[in-house]
N, CA, C and O atoms as a Tripos MOL2 file, in Angstrom:
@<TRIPOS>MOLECULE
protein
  232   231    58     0     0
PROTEIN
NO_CHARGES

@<TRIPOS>ATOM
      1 N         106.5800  106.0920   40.9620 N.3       1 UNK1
      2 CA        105.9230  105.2500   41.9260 C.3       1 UNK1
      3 C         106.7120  103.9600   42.1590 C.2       1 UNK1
      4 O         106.8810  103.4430   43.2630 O.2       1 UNK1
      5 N         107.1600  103.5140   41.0290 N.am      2 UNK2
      6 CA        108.0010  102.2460   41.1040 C.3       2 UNK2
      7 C         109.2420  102.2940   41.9970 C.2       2 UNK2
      8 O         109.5900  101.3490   42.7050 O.2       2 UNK2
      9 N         109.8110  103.3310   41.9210 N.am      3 UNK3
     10 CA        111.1290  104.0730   42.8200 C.3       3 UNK3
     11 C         110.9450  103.8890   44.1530 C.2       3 UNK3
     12 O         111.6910  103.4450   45.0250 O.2       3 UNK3
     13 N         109.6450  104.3710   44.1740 N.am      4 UNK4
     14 CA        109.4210  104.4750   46.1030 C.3       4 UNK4
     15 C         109.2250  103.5590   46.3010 C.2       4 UNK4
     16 O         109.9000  103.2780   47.2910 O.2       4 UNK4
     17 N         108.3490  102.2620   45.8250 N.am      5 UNK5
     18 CA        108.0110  100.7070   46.3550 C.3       5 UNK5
     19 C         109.5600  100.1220   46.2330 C.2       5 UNK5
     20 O         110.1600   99.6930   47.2190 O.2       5 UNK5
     21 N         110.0580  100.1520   45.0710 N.am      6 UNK6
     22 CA        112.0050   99.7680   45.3890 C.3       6 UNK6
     23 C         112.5240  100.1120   46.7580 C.2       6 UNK6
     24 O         113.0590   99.3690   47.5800 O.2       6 UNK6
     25 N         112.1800  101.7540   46.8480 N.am      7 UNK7
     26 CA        113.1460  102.3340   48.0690 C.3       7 UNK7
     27 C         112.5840  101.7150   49.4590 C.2       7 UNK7
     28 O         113.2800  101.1980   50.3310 O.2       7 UNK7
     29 N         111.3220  101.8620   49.4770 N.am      8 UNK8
     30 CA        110.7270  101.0250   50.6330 C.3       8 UNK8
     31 C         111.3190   99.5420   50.9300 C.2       8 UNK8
     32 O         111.9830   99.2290   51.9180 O.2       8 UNK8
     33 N         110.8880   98.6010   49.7290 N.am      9 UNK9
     34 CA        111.3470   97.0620   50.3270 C.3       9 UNK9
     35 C         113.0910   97.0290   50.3400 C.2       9 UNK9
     36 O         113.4440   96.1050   51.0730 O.2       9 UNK9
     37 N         113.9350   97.5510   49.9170 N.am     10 UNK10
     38 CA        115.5330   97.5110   49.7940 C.3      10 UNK10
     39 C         115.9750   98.2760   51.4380 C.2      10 UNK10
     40 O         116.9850   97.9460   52.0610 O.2      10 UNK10
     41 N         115.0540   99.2450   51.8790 N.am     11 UNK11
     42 CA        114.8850   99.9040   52.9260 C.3      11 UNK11
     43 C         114.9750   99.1350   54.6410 C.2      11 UNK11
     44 O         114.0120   98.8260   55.3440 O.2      11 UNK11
     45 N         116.3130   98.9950   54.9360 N.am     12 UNK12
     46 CA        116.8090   98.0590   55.9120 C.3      12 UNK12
     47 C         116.5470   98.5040   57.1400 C.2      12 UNK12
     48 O         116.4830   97.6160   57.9900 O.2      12 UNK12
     49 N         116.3400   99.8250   57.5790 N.am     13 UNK13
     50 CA        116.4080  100.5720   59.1440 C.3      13 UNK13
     51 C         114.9370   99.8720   59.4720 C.2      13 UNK13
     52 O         113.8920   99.6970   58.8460 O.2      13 UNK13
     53 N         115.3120   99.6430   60.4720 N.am     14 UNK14
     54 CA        114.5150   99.0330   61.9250 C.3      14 UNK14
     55 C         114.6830   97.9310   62.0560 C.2      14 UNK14
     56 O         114.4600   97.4510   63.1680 O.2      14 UNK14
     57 N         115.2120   96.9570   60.8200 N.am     15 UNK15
     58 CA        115.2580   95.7220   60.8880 C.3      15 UNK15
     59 C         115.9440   95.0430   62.6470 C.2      15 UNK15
     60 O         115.4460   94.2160   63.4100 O.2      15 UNK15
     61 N         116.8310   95.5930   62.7150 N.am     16 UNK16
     62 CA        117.8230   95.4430   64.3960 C.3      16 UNK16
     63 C         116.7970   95.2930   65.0940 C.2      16 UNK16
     64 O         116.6580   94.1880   65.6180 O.2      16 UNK16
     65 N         115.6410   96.4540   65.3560 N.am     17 UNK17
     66 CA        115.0140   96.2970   66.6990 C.3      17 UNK17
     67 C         114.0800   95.2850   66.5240 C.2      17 UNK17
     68 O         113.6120   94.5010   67.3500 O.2      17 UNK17
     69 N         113.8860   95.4030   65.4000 N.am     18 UNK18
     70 CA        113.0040   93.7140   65.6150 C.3      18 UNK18
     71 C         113.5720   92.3520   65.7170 C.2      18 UNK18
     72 O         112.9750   91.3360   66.0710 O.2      18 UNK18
     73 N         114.6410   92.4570   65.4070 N.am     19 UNK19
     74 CA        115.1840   91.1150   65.9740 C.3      19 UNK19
     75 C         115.9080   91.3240   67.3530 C.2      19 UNK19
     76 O         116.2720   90.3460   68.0060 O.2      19 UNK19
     77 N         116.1030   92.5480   67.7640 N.am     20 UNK20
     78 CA        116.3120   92.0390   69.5490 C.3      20 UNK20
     79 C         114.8390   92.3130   70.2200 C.2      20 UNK20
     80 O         114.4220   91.6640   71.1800 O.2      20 UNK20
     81 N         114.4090   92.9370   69.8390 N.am     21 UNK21
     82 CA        112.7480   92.2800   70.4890 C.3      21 UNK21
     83 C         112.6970   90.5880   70.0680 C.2      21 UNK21
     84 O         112.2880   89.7750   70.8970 O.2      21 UNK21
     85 N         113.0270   90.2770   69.0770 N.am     22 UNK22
     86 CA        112.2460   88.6310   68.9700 C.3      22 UNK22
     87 C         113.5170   87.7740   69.7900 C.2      22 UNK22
     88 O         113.3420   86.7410   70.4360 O.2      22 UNK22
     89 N         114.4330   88.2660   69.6500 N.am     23 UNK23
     90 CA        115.2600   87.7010   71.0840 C.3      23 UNK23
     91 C         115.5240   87.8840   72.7830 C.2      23 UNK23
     92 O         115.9520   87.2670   73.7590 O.2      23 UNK23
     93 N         115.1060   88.8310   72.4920 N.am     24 UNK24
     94 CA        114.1490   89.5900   74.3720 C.3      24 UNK24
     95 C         113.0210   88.5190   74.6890 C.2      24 UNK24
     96 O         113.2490   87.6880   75.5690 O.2      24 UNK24
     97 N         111.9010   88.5060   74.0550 N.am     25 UNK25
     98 CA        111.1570   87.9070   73.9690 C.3      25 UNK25
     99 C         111.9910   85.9760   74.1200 C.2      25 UNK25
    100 O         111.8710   85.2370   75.0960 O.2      25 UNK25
    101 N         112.4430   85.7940   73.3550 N.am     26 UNK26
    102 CA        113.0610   84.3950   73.3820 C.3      26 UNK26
    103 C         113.7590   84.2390   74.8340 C.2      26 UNK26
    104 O         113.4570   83.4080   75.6900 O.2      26 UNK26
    105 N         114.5210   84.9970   74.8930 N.am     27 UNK27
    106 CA        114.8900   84.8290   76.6480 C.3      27 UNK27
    107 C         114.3010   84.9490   77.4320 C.2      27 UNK27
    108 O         114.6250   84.4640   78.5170 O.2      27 UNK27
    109 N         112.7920   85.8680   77.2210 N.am     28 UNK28
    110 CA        111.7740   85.6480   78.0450 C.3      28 UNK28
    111 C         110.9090   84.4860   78.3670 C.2      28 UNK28
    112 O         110.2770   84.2310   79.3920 O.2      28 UNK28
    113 N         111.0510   83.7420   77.0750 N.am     29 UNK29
    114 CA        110.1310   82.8620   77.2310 C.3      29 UNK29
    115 C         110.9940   81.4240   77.8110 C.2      29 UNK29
    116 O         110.6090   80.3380   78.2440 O.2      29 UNK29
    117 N         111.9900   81.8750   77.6340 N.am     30 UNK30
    118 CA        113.1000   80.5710   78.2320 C.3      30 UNK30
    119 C         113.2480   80.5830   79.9150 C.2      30 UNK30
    120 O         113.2670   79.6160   80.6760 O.2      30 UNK30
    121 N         113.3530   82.1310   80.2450 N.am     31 UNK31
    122 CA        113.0800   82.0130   81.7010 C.3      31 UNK31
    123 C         111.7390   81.3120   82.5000 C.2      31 UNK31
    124 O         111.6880   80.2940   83.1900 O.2      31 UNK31
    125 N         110.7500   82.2200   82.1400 N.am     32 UNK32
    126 CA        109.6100   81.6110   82.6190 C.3      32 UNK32
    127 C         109.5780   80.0460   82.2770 C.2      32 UNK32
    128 O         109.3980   79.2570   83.2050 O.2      32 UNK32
    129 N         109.7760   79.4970   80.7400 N.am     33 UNK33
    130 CA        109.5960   77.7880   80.8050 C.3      33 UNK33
    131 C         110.9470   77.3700   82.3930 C.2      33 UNK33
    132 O         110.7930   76.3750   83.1000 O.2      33 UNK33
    133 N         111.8130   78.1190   82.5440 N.am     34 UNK34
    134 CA        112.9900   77.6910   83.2380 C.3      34 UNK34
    135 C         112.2440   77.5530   85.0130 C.2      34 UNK34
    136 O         112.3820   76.7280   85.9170 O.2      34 UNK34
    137 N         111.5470   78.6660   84.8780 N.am     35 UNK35
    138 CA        110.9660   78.9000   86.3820 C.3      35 UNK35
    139 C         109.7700   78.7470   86.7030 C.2      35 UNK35
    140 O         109.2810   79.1800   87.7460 O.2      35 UNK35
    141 N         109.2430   78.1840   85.9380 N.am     36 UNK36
    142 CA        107.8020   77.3290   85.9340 C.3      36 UNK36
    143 C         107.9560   75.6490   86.1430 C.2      36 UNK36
    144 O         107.1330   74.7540   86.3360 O.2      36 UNK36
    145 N         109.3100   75.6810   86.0170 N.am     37 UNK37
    146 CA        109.3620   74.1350   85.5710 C.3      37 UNK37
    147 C         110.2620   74.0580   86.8840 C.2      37 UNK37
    148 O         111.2890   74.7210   87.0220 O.2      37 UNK37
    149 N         109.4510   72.6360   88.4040 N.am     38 UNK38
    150 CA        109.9980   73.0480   89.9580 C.3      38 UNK38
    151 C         111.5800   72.4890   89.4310 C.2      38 UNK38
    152 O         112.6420   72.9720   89.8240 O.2      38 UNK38
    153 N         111.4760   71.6740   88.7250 N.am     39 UNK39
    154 CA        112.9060   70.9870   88.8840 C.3      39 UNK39
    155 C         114.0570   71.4300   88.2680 C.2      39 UNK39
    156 O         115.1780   71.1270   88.6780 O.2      39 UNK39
    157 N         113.8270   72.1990   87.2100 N.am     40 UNK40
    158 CA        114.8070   72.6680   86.8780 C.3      40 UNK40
    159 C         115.1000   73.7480   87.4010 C.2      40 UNK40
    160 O         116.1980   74.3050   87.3590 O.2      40 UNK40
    161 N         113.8840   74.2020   88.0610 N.am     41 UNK41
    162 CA        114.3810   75.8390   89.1590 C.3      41 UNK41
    163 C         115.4320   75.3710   90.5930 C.2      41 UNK41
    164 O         116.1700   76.1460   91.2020 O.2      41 UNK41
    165 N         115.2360   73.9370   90.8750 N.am     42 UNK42
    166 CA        115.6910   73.5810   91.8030 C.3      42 UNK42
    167 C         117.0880   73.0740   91.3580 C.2      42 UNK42
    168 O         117.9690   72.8040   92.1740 O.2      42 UNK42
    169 N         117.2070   72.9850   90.2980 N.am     43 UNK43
    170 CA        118.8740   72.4690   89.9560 C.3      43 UNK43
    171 C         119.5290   73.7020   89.3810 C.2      43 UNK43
    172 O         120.6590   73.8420   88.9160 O.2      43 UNK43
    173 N         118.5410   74.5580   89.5280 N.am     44 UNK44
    174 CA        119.4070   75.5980   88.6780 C.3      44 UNK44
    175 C         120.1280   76.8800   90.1690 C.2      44 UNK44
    176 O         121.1230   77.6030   90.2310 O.2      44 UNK44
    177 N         119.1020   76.6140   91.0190 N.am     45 UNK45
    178 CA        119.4190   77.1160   92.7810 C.3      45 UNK45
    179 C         120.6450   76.1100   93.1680 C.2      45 UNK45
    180 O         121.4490   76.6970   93.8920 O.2      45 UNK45
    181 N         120.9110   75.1420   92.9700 N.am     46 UNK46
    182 CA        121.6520   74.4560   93.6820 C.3      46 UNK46
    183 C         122.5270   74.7010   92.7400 C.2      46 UNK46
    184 O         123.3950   74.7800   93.6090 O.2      46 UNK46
    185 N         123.0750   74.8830   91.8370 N.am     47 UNK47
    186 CA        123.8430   75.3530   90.8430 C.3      47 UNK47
    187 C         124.7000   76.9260   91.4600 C.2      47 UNK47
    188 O         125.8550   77.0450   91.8710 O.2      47 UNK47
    189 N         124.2600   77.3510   91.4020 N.am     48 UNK48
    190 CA        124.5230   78.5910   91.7530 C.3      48 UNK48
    191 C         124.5770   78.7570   93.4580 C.2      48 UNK48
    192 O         124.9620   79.8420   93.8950 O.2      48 UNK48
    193 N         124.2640   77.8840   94.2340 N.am     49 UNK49
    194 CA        124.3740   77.8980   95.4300 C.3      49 UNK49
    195 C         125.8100   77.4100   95.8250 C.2      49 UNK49
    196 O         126.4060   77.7890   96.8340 O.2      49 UNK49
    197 N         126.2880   76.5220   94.9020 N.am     50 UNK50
    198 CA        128.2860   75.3610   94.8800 C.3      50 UNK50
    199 C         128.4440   76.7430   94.6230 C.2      50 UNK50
    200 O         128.9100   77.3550   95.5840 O.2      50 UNK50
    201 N         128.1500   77.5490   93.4240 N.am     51 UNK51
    202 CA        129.3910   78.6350   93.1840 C.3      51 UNK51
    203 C         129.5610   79.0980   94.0180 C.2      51 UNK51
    204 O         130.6350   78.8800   94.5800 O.2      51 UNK51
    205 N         128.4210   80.1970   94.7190 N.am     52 UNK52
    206 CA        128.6440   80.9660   95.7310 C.3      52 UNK52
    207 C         129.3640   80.2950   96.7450 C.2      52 UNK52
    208 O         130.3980   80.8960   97.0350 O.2      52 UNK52
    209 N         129.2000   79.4030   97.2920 N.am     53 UNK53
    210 CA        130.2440   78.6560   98.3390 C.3      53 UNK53
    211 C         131.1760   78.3580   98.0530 C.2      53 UNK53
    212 O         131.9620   78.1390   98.9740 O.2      53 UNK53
    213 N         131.5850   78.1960   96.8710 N.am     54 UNK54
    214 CA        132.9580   78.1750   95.7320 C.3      54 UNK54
    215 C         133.6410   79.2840   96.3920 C.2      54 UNK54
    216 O         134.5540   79.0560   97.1860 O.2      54 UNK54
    217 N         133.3210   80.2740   96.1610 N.am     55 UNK55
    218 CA        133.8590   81.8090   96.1630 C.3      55 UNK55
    219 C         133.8980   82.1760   97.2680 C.2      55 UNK55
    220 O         134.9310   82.7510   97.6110 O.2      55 UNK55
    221 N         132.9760   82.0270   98.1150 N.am     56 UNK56
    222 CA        132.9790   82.2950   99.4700 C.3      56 UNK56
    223 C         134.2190   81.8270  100.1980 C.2      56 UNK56
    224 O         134.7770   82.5460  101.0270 O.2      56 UNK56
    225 N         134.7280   80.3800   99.8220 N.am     57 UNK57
    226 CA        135.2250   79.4550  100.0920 C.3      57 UNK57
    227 C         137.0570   79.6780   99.5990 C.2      57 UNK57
    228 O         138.0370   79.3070  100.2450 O.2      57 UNK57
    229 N         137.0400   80.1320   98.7590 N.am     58 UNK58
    230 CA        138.4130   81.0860   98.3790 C.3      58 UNK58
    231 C         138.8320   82.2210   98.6500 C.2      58 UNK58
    232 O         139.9060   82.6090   98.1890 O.2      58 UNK58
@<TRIPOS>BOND
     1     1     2 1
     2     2     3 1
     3     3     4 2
     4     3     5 am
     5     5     6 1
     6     6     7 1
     7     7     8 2
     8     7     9 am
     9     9    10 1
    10    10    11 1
    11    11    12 2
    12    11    13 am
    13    13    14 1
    14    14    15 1
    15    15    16 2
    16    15    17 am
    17    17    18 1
    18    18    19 1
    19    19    20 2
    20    19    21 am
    21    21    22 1
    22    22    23 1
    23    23    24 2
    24    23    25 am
    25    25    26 1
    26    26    27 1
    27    27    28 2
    28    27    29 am
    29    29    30 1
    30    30    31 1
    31    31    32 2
    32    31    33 am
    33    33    34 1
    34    34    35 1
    35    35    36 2
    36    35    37 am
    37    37    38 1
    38    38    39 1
    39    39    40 2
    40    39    41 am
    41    41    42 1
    42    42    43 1
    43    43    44 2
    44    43    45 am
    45    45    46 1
    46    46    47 1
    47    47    48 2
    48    47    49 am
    49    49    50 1
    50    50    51 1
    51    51    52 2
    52    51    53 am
    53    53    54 1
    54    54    55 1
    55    55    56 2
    56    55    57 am
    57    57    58 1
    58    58    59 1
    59    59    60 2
    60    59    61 am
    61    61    62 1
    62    62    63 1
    63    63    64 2
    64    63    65 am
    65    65    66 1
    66    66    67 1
    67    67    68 2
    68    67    69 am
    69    69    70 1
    70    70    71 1
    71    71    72 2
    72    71    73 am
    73    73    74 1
    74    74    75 1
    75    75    76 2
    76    75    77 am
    77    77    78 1
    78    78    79 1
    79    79    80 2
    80    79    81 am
    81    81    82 1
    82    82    83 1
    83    83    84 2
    84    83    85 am
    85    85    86 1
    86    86    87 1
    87    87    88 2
    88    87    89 am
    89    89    90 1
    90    90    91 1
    91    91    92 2
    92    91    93 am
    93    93    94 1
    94    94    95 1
    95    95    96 2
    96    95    97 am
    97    97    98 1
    98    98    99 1
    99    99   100 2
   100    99   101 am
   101   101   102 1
   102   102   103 1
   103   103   104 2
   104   103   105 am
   105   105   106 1
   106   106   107 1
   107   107   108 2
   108   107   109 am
   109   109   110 1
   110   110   111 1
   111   111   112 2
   112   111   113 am
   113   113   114 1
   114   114   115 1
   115   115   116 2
   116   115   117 am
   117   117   118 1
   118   118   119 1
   119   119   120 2
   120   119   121 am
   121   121   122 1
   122   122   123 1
   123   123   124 2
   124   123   125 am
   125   125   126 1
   126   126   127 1
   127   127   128 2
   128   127   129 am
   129   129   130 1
   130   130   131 1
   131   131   132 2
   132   131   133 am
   133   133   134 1
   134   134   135 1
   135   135   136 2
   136   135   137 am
   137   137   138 1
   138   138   139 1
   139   139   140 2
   140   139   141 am
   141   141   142 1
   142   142   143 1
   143   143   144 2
   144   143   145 am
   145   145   146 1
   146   146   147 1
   147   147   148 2
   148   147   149 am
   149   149   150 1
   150   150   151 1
   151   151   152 2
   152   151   153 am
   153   153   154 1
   154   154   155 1
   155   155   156 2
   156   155   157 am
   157   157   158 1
   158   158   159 1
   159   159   160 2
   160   159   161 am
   161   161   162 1
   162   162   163 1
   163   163   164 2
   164   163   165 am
   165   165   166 1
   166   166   167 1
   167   167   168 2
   168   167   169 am
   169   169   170 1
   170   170   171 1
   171   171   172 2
   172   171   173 am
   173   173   174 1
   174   174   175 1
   175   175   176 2
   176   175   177 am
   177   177   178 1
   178   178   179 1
   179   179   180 2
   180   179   181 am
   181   181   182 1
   182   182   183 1
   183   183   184 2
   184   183   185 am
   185   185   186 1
   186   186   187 1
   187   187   188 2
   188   187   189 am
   189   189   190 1
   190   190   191 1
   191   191   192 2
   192   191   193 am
   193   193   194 1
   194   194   195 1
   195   195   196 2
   196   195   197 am
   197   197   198 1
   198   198   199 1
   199   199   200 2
   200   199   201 am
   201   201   202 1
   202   202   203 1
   203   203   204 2
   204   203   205 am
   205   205   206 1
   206   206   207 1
   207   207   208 2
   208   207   209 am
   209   209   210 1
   210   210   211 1
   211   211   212 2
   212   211   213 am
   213   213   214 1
   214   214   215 1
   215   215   216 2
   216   215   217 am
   217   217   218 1
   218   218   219 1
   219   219   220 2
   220   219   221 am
   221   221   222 1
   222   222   223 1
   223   223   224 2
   224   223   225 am
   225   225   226 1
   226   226   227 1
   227   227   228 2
   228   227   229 am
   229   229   230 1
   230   230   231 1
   231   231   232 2
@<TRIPOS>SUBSTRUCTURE
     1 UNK1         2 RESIDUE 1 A UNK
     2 UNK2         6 RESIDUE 1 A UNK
     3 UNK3        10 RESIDUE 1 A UNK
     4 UNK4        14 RESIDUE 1 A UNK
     5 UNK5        18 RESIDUE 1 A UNK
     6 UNK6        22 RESIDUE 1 A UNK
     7 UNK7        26 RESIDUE 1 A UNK
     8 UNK8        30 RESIDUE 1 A UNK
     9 UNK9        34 RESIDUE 1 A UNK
    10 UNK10       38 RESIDUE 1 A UNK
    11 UNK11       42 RESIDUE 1 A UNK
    12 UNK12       46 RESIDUE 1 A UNK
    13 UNK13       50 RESIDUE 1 A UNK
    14 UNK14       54 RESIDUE 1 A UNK
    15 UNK15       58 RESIDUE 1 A UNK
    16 UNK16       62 RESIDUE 1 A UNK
    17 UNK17       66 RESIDUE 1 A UNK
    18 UNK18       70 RESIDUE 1 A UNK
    19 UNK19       74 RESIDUE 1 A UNK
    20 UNK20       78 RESIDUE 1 A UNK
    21 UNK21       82 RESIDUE 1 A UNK
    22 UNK22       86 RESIDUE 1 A UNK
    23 UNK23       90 RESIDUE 1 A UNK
    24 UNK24       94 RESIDUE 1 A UNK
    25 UNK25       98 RESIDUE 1 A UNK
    26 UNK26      102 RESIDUE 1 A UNK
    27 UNK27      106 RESIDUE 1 A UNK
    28 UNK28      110 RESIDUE 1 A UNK
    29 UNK29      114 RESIDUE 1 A UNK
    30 UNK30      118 RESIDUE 1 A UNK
    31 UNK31      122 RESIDUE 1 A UNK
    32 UNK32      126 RESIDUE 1 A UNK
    33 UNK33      130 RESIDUE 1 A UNK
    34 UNK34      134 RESIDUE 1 A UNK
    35 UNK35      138 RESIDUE 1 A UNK
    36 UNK36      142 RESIDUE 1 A UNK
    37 UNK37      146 RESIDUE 1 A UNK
    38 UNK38      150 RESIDUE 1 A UNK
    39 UNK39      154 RESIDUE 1 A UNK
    40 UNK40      158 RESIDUE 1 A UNK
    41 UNK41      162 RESIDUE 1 A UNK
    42 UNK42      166 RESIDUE 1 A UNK
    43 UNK43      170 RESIDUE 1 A UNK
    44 UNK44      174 RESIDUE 1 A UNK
    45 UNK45      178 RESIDUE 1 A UNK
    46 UNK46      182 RESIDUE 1 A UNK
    47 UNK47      186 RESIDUE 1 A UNK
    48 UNK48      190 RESIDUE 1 A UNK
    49 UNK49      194 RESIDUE 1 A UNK
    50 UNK50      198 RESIDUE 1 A UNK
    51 UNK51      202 RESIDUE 1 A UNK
    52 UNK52      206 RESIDUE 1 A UNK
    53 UNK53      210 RESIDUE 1 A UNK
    54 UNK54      214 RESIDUE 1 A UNK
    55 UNK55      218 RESIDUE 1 A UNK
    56 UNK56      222 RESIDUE 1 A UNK
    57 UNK57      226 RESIDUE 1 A UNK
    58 UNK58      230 RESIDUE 1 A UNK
């Protein structure tokens, strides 16, 4: 019995998907604070609006 509670907690598989779920999640929650919030949605459009005319522009 002692063997299997060892093999269980030393027992590493799945660990990965839970930490890119808790970082999915983290970028999720960074967008929405990003696009909830008018002003930083508006500097972040005008940001990306120079590039594109950057490029356009070359």
């Amino acid at each position: 019995m002692m063997n299997a509670i060892r093999s269980f907690l030393s027992d590493e598989q799945g660990e990965d998907l839970i930490e890119y779920g808790l970082l999915a999640a983290f970028v999720a929650a960074v967008a929405v604070a990003i696009l909830s919030n008018g002003g930083l949605r508006t500097a972040l459009t005008n940001v990306f609006n120079r590039v594109i005319a950057s490029v356009n522009a070359s």
